[in-house]
C-alpha positions in Angstrom: 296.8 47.9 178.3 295.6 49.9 175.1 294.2 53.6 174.7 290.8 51.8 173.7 290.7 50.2 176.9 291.8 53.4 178.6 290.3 53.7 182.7 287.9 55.7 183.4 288.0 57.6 186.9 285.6 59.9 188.1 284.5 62.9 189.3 281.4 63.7 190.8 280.7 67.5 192.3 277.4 67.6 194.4 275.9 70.8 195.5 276.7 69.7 199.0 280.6 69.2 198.1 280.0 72.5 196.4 279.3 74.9 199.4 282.4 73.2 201.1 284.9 76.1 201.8 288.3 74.2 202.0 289.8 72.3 199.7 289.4 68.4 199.8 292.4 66.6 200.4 292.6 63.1 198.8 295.4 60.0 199.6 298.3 60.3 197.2 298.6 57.2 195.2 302.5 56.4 194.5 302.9 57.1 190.7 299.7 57.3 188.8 296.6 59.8 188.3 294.1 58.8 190.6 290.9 60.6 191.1 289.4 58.8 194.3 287.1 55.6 194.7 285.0 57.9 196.5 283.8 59.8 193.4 282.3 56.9 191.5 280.5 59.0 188.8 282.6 58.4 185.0 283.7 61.3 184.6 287.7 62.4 183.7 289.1 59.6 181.2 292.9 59.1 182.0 294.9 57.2 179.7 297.5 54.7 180.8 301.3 54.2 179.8 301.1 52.7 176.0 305.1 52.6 174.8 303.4 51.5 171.4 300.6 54.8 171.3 300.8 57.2 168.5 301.1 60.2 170.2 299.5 63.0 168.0 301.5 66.0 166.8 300.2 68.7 169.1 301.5 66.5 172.4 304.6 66.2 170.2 305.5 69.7 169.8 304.6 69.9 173.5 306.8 67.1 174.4 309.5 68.4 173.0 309.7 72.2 173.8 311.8 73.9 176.0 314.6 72.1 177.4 313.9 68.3 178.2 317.0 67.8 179.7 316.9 70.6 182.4 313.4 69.7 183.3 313.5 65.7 182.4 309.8 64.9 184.2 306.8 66.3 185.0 303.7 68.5 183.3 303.3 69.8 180.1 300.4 71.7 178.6 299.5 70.8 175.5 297.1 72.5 173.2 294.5 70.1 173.7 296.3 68.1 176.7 297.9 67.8 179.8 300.3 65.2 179.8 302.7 63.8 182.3 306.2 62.9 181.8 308.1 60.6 183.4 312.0 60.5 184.2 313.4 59.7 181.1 311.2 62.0 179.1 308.2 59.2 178.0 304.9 60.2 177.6 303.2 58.7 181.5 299.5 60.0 181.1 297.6 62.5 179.2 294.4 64.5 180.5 292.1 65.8 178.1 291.3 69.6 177.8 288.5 71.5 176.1 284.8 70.6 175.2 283.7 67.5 174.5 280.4 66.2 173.2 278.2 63.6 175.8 275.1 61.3 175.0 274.2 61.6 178.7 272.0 64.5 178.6 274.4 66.9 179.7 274.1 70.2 178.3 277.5 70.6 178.3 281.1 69.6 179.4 284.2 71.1 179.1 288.0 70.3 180.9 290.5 73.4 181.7 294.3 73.1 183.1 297.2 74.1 183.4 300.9 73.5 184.6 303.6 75.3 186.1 306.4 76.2 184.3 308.8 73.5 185.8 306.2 71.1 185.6 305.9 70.0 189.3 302.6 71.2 189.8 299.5 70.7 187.4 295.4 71.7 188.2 292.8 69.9 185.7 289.3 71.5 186.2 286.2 69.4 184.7 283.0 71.2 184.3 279.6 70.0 183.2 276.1 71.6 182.8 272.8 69.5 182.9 269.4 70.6 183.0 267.4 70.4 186.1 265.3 67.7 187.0 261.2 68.6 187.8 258.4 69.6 185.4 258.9 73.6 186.1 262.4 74.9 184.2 265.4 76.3 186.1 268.4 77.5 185.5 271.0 74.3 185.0 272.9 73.0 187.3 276.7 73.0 187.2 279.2 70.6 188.2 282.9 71.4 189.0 285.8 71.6 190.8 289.3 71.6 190.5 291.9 69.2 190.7 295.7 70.0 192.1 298.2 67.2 190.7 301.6 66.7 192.1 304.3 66.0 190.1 304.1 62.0 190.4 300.1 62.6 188.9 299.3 62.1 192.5 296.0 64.5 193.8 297.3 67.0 196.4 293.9 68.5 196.8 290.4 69.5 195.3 288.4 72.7 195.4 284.6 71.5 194.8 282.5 74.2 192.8 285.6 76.0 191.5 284.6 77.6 188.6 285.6 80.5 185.8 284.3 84.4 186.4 283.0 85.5 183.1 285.9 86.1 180.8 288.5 85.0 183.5 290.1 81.3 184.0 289.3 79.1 186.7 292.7 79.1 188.1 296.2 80.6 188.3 299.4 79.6 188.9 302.9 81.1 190.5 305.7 80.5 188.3 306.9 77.3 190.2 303.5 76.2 190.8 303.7 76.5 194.6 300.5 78.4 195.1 297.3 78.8 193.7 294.5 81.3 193.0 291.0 79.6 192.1 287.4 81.1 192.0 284.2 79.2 193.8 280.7 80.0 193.8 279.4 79.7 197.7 276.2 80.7 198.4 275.2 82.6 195.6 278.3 84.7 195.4 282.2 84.5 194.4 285.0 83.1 197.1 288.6 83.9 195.6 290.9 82.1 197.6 294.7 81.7 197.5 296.3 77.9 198.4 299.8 76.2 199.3 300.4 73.3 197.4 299.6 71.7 200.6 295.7 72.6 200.4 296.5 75.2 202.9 294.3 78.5 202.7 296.9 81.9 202.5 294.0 84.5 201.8 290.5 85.2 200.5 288.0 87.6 199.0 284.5 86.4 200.0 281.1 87.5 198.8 281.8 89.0 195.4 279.2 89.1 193.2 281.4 90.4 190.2 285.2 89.6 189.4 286.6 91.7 187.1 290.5 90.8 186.9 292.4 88.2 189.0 296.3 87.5 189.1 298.8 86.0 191.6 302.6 87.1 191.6 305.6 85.1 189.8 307.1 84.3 193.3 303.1 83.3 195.0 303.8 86.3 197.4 300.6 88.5 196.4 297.7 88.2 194.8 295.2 90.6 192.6 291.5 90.0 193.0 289.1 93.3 191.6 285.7 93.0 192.8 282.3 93.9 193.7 279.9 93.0 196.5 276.1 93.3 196.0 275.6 97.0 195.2 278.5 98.0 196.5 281.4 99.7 194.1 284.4 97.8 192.6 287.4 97.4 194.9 291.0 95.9 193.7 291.9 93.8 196.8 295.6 93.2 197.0 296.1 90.0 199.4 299.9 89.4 200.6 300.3 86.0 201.0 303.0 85.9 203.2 301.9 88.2 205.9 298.5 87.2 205.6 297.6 91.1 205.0 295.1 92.6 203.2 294.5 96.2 201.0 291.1 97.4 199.7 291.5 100.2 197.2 288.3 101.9 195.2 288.7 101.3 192.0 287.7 104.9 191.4 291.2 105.6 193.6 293.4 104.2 191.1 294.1 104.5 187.3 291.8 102.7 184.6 292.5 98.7 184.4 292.8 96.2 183.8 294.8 95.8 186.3 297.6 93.0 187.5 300.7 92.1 189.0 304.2 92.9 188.2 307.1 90.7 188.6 307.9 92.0 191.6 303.7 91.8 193.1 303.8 95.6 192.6 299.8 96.7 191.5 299.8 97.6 187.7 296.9 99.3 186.0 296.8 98.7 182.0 300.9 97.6 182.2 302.1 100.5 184.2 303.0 100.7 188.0 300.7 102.3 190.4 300.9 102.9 194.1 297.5 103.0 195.5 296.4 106.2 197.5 296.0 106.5 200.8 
């Protein structure tokens, strides 16, 4: 099979799917990206293995840094890609990232991701905008959600109506890829929740109506969320994963941000460690 004649799967994010608060977990297929017969809209294009394709020069360069031998398979993040290798090093799929352009009235569409830095682990996060149907104008409606892929390509789970805080990606990653931090609108306001690579739920910061800063730790032990409720001040929320405990601090208790993580989930504010009052 050819690029031209390249599969189309889909995705289709309802408002119902939307306002789900767990993740949606999908059959594993045994070595290919599959995004579910039960999501019939085209959506995500996914191109199959071509041993003749001319692979373009960014996905080169992306194919061939780092160290290939030490980490033979898996995801790599590509300027304008994600692509999938397979065992000896060949080029298995690629997922497009960025905007593209639609004839379908959309107003518009964009595709995020990203990959962990052994490459097990990989989230793809399509996003569209269309304008709402009816003769009076509203706002348009968004489409979304994030996909986790395992290292085979295989869907571990979804998170419908993930979506990006101004300024802020959709999603984060620990180093190996074992946990994830995403963003969700529910019910009119931000959900910031923490995942296993098993869909599982660690932690959560519900009902934010702004996010200013998120970040997860190297080893997926803690993660950062600073927010703020509906007129109510900024907190920096420190969630430890592990433990399944949970710090509010002011902002207005700590030094200026932005603030983050350190290697070791210590809180940092603008790059320097901080130890949050009492």
């Amino acid at each position: 099979m050819t690029p031209e004649t390249a599969l189309l799967l889909a995705l289709t994010v309802t408002p119902r799917a939307a306002a789900q608060a767990r993740p949606v977990r999908a059959e594993a297929p045994p070595a290919q990206v599959f995004f579910g017969t039960e999501l019939p809209r085209p959506f995500l294009p996914v191109l199959p293995p071509a041993a003749s394709w001319d692979i373009p020069g960014d996905m080169r360069d992306a194919l061939s840094a780092g160290a290939p031998s030490a980490v033979p398979a898996g995801w790599v993040k590509a300027p304008s890609s994600l692509l999938l290798r397979g065992s000896d090093g060949a080029l298995v799929h690629e997922l497009g990232l960025g905007p593209s352009s639609e004839a379908d009235g959309l107003l518009g569409r964009s595709m995020g991701g990203g990959a962990s830095e052994d490459g097990r682990f990989a989230w793809h996060w399509p996003r569209s905008e269309r304008r709402a149907a009816g003769r009076v104008e509203r706002a348009p409606q968004t489409d979304s959600a994030l996909v986790f892929l395992g290292s085979r390509g295989q869907i571990l789970f979804t998170v419908p109506g993930a979506d990006a805080p101004a300024g802020l990606p959709p999603a984060l990653l620990s180093s190996r890829g074992e946990t994830l931090l995403t963003a969700r609108r529910e019910d009119g306001a931000w959900t910031v929740s923490a995942y296993s690579f098993t869909g599982q739920e660690l932690g959560a910061v519900a009902k934010a109506h702004r996010i200013e800063a998120l970040d997860i730790s190297p080893d997926g032990s803690r993660a950062l969320v600073a927010w703020a409720g509906l007129d109510q001040p900024l907190m920096v929320t420190l969630l430890d994963l592990r433990s399944q405990e949970r710090l509010d601090t002011p902002a207005d208790r700590l030094p200026p941000g932005p603030w983050s993580l350190g290697p070791d989930g210590t809180l940092r504010a603008s790059g320097r460690p901080v130890r949050p009052a009492p």
